[in-house]
MARMI-264306 format. One record per residue (C-alpha): residue number from 0; residue in one letter; x, y negated, z negated. Coordinates in steps of 0.5 Angstrom, whole numbers, padded with zeros to 4 digits. Each point is the difference from the previous one (the first is absolute). Example, Ala and Ser with C-alpha at 12.3 -4.5 7.8 and 13.67 -1.06 7.14 Angstrom:
<nodes>
<node 0, 'A', <0025, 0009, -0016>>
<node 1, 'S', <0002, -0007, 0002>>
</nodes>
This chain:
<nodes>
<node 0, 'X', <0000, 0000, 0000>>
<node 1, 'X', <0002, -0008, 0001>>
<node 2, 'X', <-0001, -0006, -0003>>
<node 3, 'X', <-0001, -0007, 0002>>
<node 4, 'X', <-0001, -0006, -0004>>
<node 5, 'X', <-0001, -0008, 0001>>
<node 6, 'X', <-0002, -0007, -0004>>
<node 7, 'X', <-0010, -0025, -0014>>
<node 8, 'X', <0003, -0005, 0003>>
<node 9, 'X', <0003, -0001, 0006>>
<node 10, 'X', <0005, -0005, 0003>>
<node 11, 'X', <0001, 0001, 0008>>
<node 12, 'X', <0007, -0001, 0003>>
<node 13, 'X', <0000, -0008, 0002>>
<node 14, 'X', <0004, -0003, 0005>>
<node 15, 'X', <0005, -0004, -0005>>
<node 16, 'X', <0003, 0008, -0002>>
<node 17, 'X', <0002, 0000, 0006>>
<node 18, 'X', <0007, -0003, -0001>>
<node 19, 'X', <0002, 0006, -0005>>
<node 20, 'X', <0007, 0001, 0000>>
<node 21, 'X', <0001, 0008, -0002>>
<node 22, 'X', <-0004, 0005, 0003>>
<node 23, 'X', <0001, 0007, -0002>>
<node 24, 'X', <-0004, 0007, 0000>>
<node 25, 'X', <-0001, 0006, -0003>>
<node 26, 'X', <0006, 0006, 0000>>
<node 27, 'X', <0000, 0005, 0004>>
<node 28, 'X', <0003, 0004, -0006>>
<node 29, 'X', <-0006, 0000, -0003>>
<node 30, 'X', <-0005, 0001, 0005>>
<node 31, 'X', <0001, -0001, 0007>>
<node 32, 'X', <-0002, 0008, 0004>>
<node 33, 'X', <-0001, 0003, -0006>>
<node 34, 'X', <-0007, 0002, 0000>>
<node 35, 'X', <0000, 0005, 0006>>
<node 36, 'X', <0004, 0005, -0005>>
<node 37, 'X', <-0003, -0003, -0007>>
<node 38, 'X', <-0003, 0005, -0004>>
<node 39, 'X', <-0006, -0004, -0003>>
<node 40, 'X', <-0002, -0003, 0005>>
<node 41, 'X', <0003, 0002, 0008>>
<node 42, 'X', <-0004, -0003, 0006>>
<node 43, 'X', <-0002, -0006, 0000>>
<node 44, 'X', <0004, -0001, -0006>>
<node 45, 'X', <0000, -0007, -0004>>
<node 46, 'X', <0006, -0002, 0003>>
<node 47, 'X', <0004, -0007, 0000>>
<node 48, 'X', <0002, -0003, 0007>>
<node 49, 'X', <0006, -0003, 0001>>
<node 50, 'X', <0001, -0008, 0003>>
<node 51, 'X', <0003, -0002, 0005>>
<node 52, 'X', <0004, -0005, -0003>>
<node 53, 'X', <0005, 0000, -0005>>
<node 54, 'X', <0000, 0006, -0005>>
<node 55, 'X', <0005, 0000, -0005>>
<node 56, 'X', <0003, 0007, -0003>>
<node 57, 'X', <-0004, 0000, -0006>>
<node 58, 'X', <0001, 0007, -0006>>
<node 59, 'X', <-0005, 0005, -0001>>
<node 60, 'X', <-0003, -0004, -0006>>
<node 61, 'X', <-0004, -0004, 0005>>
<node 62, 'X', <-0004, 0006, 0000>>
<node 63, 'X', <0000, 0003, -0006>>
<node 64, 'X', <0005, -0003, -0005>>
<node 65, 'X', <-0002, -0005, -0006>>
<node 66, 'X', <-0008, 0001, 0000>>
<node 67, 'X', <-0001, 0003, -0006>>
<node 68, 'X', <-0007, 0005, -0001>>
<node 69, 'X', <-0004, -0004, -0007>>
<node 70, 'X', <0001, 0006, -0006>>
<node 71, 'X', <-0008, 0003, -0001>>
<node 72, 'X', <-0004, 0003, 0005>>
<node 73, 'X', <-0005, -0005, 0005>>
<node 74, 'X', <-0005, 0000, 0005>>
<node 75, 'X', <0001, -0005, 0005>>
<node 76, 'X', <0007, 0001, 0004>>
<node 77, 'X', <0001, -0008, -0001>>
<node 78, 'X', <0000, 0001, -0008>>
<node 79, 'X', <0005, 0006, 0001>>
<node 80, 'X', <0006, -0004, 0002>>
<node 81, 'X', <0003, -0006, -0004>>
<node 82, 'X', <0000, -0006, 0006>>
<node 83, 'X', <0002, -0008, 0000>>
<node 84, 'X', <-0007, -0004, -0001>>
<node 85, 'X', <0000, -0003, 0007>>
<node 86, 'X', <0001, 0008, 0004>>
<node 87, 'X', <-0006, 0002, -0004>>
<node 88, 'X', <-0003, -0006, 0001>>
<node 89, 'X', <0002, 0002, 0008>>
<node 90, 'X', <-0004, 0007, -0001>>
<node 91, 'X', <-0006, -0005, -0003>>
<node 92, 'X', <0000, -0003, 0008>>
<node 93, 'X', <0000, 0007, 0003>>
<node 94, 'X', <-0007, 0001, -0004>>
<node 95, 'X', <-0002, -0007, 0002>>
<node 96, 'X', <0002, 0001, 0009>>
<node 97, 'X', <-0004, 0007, 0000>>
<node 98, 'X', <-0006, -0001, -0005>>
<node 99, 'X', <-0004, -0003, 0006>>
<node 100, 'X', <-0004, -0005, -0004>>
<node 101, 'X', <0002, -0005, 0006>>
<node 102, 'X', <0004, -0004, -0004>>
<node 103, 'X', <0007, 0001, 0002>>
<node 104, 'X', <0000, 0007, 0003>>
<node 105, 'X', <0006, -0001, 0004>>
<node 106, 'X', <0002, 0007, 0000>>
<node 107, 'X', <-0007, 0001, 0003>>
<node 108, 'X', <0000, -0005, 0006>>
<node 109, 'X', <0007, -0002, 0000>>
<node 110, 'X', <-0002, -0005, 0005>>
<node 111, 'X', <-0001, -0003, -0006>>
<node 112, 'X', <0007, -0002, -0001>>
<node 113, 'X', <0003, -0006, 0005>>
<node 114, 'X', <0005, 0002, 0004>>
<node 115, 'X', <0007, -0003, -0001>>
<node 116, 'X', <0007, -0001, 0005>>
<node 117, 'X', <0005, 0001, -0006>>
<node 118, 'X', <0007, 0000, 0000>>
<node 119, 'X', <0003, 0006, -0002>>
<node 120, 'X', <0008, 0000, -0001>>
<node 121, 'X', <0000, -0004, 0008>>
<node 122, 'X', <-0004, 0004, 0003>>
<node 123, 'X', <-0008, -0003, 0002>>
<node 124, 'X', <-0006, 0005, -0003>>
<node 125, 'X', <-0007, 0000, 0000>>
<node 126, 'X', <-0003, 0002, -0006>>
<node 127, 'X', <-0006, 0001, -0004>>
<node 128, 'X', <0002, 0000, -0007>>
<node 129, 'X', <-0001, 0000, -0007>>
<node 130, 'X', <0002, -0003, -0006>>
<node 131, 'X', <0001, 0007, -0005>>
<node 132, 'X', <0003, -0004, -0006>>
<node 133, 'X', <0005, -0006, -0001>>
<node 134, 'X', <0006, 0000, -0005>>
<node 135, 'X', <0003, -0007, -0003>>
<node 136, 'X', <0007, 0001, -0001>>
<node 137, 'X', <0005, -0004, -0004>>
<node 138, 'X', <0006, 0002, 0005>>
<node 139, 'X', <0001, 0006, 0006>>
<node 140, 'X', <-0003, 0007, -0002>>
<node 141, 'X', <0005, 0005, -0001>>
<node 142, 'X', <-0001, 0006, 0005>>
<node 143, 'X', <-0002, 0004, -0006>>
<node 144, 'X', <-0006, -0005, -0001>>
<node 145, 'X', <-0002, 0001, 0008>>
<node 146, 'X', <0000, 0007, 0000>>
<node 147, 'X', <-0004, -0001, -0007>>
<node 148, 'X', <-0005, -0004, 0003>>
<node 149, 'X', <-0001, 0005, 0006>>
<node 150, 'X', <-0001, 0005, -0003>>
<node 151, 'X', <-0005, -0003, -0005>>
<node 152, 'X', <-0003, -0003, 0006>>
<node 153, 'X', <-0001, 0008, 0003>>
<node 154, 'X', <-0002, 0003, -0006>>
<node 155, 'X', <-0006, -0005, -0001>>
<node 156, 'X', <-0002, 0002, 0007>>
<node 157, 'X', <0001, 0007, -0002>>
<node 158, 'X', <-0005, -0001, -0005>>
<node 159, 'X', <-0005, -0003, 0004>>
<node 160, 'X', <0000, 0006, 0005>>
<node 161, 'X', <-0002, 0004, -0006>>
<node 162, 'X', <-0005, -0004, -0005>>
<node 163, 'X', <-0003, -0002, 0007>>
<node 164, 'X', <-0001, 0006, 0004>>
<node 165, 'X', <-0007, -0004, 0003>>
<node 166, 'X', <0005, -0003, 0005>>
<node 167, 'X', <0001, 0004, 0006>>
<node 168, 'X', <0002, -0005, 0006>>
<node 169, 'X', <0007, -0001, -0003>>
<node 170, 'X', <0006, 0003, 0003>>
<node 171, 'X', <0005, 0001, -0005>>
<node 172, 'X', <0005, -0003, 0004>>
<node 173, 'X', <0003, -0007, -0003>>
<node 174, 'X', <0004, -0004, 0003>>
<node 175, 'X', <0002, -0006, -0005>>
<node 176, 'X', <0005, -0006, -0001>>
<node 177, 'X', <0002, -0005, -0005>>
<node 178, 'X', <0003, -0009, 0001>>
<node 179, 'X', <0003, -0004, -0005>>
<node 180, 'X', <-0001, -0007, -0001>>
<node 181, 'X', <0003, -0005, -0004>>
<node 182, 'X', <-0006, -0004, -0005>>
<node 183, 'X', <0001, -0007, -0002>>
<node 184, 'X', <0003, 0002, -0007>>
<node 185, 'X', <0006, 0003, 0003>>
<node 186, 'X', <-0004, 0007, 0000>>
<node 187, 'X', <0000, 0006, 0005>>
<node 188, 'X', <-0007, 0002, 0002>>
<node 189, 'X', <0000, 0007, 0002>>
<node 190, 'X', <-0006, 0002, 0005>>
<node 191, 'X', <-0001, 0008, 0002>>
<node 192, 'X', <-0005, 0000, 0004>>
<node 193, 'X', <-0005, 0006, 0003>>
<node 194, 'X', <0000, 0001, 0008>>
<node 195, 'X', <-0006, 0001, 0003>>
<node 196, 'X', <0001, 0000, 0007>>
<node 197, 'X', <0006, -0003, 0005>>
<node 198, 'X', <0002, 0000, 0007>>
<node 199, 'X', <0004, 0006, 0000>>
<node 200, 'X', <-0007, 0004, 0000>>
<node 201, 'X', <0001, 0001, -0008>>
<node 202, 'X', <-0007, 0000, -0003>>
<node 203, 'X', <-0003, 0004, -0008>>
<node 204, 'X', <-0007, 0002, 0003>>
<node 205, 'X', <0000, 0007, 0003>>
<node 206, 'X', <-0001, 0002, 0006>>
<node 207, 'X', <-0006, 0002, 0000>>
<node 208, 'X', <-0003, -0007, -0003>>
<node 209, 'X', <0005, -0005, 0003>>
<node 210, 'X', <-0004, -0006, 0000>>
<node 211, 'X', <-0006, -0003, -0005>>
<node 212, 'X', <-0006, 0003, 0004>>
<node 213, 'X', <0002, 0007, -0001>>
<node 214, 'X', <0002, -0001, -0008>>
<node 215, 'X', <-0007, -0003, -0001>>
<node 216, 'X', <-0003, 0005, 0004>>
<node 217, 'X', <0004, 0006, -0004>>
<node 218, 'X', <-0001, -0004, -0006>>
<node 219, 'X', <-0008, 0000, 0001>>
<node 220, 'X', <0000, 0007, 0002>>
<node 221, 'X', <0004, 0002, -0007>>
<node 222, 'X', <-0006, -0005, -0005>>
<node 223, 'X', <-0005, 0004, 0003>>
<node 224, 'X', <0003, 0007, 0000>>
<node 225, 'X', <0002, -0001, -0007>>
<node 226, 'X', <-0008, -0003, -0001>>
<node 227, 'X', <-0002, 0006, 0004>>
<node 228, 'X', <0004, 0005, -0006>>
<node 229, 'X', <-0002, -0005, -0005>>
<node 230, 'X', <-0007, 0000, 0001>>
<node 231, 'X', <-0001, 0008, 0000>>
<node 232, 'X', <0004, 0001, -0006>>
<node 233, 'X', <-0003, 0002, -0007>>
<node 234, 'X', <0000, -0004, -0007>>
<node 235, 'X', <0006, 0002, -0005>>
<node 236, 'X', <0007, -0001, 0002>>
<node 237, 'X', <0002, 0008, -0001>>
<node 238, 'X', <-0007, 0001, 0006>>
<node 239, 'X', <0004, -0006, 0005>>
<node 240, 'X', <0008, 0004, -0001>>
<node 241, 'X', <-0004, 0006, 0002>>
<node 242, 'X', <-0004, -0003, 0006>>
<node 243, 'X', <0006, -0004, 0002>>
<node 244, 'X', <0003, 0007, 0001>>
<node 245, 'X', <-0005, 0003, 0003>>
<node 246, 'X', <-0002, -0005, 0005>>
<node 247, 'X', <0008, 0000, 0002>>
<node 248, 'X', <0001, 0007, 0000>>
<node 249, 'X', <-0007, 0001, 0005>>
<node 250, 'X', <0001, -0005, 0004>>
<node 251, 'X', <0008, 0000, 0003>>
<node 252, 'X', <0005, 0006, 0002>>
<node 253, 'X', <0006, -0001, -0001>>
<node 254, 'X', <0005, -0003, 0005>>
<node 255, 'X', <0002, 0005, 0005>>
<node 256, 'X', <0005, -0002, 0002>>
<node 257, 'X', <0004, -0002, -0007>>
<node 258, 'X', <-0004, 0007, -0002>>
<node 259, 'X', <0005, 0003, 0006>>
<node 260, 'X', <0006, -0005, -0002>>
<node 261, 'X', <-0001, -0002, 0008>>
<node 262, 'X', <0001, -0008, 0001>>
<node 263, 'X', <-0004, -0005, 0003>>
<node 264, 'X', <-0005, -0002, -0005>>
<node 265, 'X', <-0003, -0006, -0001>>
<node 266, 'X', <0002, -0005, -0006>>
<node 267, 'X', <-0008, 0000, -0001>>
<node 268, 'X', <0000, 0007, -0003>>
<node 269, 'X', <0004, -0001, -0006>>
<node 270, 'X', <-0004, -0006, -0001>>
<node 271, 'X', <-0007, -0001, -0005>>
<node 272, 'X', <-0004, -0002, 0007>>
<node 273, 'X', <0002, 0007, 0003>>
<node 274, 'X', <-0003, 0005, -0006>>
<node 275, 'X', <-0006, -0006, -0002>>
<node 276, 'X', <-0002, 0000, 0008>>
<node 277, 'X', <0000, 0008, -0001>>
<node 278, 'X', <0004, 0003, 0006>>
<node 279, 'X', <0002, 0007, 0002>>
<node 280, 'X', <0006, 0003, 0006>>
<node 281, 'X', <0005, -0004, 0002>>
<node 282, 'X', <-0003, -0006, -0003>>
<node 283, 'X', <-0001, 0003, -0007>>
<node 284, 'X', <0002, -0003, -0006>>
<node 285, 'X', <0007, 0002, -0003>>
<node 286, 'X', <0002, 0000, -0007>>
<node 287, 'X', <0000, -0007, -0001>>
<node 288, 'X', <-0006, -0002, 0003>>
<node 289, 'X', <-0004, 0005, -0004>>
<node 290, 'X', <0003, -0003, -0007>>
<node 291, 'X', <0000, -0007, 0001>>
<node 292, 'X', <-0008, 0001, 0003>>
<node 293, 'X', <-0001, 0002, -0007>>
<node 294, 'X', <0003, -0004, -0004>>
<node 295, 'X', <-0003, -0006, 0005>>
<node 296, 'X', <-0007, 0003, -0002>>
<node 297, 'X', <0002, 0000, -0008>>
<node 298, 'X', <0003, -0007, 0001>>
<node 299, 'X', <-0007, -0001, 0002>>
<node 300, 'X', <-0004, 0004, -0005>>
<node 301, 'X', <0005, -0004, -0006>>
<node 302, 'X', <0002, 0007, -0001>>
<node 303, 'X', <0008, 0000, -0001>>
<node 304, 'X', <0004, 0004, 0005>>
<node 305, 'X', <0007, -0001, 0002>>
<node 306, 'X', <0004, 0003, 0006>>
<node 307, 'X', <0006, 0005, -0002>>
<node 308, 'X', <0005, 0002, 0005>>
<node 309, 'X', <0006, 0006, 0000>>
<node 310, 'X', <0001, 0006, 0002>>
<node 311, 'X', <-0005, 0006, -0001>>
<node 312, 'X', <0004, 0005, 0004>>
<node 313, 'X', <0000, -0005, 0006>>
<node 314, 'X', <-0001, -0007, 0001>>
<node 315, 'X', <-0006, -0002, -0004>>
<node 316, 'X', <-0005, -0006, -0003>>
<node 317, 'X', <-0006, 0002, -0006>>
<node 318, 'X', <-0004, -0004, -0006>>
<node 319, 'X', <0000, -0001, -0007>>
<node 320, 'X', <-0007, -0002, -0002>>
<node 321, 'X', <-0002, -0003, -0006>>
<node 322, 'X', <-0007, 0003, -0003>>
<node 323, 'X', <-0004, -0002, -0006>>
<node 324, 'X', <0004, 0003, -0006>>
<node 325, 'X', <0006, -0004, 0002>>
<node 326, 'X', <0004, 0004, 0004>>
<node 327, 'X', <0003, 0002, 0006>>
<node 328, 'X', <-0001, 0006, 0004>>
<node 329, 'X', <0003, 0001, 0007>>
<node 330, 'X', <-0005, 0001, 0006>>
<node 331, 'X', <0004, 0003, 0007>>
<node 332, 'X', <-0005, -0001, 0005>>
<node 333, 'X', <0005, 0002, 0005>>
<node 334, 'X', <-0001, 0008, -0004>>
<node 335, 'X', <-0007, 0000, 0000>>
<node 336, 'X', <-0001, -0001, 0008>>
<node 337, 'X', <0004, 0007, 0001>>
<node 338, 'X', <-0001, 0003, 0007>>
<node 339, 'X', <-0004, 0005, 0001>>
<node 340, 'X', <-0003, 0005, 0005>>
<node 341, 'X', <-0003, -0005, 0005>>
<node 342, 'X', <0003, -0008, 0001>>
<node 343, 'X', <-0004, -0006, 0000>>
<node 344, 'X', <-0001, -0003, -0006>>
<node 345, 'X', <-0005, 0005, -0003>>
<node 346, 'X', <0006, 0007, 0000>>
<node 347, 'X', <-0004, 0003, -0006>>
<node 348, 'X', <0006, -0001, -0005>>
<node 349, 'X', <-0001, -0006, -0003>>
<node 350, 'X', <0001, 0001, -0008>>
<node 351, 'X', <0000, -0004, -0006>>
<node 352, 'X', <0007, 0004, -0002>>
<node 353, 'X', <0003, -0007, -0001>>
<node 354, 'X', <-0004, -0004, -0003>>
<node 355, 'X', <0001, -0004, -0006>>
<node 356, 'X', <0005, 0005, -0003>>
<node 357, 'X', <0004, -0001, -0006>>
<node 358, 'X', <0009, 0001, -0001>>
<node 359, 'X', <-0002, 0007, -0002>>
<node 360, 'X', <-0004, 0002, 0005>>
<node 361, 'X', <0005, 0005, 0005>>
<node 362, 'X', <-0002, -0004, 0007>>
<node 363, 'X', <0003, -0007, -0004>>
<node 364, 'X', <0007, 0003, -0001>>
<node 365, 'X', <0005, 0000, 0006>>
<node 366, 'X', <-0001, -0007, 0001>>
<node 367, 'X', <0006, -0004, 0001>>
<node 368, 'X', <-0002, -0008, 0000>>
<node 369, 'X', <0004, -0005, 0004>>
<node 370, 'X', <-0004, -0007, 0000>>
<node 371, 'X', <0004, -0002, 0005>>
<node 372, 'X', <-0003, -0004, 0005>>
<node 373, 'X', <0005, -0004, 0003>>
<node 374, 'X', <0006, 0006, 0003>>
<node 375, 'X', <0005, -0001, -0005>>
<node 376, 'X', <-0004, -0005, -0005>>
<node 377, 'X', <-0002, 0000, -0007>>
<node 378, 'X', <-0003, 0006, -0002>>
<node 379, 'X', <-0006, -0001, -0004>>
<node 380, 'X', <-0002, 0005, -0004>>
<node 381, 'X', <-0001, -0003, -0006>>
<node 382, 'X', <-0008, 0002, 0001>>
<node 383, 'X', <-0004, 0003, -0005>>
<node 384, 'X', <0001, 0006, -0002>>
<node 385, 'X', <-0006, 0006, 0001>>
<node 386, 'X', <-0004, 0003, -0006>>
<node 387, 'X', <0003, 0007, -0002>>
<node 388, 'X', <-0007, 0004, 0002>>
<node 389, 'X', <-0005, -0001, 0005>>
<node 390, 'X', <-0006, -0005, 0000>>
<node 391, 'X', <-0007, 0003, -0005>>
<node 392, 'X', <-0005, -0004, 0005>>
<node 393, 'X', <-0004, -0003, -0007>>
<node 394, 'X', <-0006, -0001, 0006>>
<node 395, 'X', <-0002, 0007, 0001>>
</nodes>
């Protein structure tokens, strides 16, 4: 199996940035080719896109080195990791762009963002940017504070992929760069910015929603599925978990080919939209679609649920959910849609096997938890940890 991944106030990039005296991008240590052979995430892999223009050499830091992991046990991923103000501040703006309230949505409608002609280390670009966070220095950062910063900046998006699993139209590709400034008090002024869209044909929306029309309409559709579901569903938070099961479980296959190991398949089949929609063959969800549409329709049932990655034999993606005794109990979809005697999304061997199952419970065991959504990142493993026996549903 494989695995992609992806991404309030807002300020937009404006004309008087574009005399920015340093340019720089992410290193290909950290990132760069490294999500055809990931073991989380493979195809489609969230994955940094090295600028054209100047990249210095930076250490391994710049990807996993100086983000410390807060000592307890979180749920959301942005709570997991110890981040500078301003950089949870930029994952805020994340959930700001994509939210769809009409108000800034510029990771939605990126023709939302006003397109500049910047200079970047002499060479003329077209952009479509946006200001992720600002740093006001009393000199010139160090290397060590630049590869902190990017790694801060990556970590935050990496977070946002995961708390948000509602956005499906990102690509995971990100593309960035920072200027420095001299303030009128003799400061320096760090900017780091978000590249949307440039010239070179570089974009964050997915192939198959490339412009606002087709994110709006993918969008819609996805509201109204998760109302479909919702609506359908029976009271009790322990009747819902079951039904979100069953619905999944009767009304996808699994991919295919990611079943067959093959290649080809779309972005969208690790994503919510794939599983939410209910489809089957080469269209099929695959693990992620599966694990991120049930926590998609939790997220909407105010159930709490969290996405867990790692290795359960192969590449894999699964939830904890917490019920209403308090703890939390993991629920692998994925293993409730086995294949059976016949294809399409009924094969006859949908179970509950996996379903709100305790630390103790042999199928929980095996499991080895990586976190880890950038290739090379923070591993956020921090999460809460399962109950020791199965869940004794109280309604029945």
């Amino acid at each position: 199996m494989s695995k992609k991944s992806k991404f309030g106030a807002s300020k937009l990039f404006t004309a008087g940035l574009a005399a920015v005296s340093a340019v720089m991008a992410l290193s290909v240590s950290a990132f760069a080719e490294e999500t055809a052979d990931n073991g989380v995430f493979g195809e489609g892999a969230f994955e940094v896109v090295l600028s054209d223009v100047v990249y210095p050499s930076l250490s391994s830091s710049v990807s996993n080195g100086s983000i410390d992991l807060r000592p307890g046990e979180y749920e959301r991923y942005i709570d997991r990791v110890d981040l500078p103000e301003e950089v949870v501040e930029f994952y805020n703006k994340l959930c700001e762009w994509t939210d769809n309230d009409g108000v800034d949505d510029y990771l939605i409608d990126t023709s939302l963002i006003e397109p500049q002609t910047v200079n970047l280390n002499g060479s003329k670009r077209n952009l479509r940017s946006l200001t992720a966070f600002e740093i006001v220095s009393d000199g010139k950062m160090t290397q060590e504070v630049y590869n902190y910063y990017f790694s801060s900046f990556t970590t935050a998006i990496g977070a946002f992929d995961r708390d948000h699993p509602e956005v499906f139209w990102l690509n995971g590709k990100v593309k960035s760069y920072y200027g420095v400034n001299d303030t009128e008090d003799g400061k320096k002024k760090y900017i780091f910015y978000l590249i949307v869209s440039s010239d070179d044909g570089f974009t964050v929306l997915s192939d198959e929603y490339p412009d606002a029309s087709s994110v709006k309409s993918g969008i819609q559709k996805r509201d109204q599925y998760i109302s479909s579901i919702l609506g359908s569903a029976p009271s009790g938070n322990y009747q819902k978990v079951k039904y979100f099961n069953k619905w999944l479980t009767e009304n996808n296959e699994y991919n295919t080919i990611v079943a067959g190991h093959g290649s080809g398949e779309a972005q969208s089949v690790y994503e919510c939209i794939s599983a939410l929609e209910g489809r089957a063959g080469v269209d099929g969800p695959a693990y992620g679609g599966y694990a991120r549409a049930m926590k998609v329709l939790c997220d909407r049932a105010m159930i709490p649920c969290i996405l867990v990655d790692g290795k359960d034999g192969e590449d894999h993606m699964w939830n904890y959910i917490k019920m209403d005794d308090g703890n939390w109990y993991l629920v692998d979809v994925t293993r409730n849609d086995p294949a059976g005697e016949s294809s399409g999304a009924i094969s006859g061997a949908e179970c509950e096997d996996y379903l709100l199952i305790g630390s103790n419970n042999p199928k929980s065991s095996g499991r080895t938890i990586i976190n880890q959504p950038i290739p090379n990142g923070v591993q956020f493993v921090n999460q809460p940890n399962l109950a020791a026996n199965d869940y004794v549903p109280s309604e029945d």
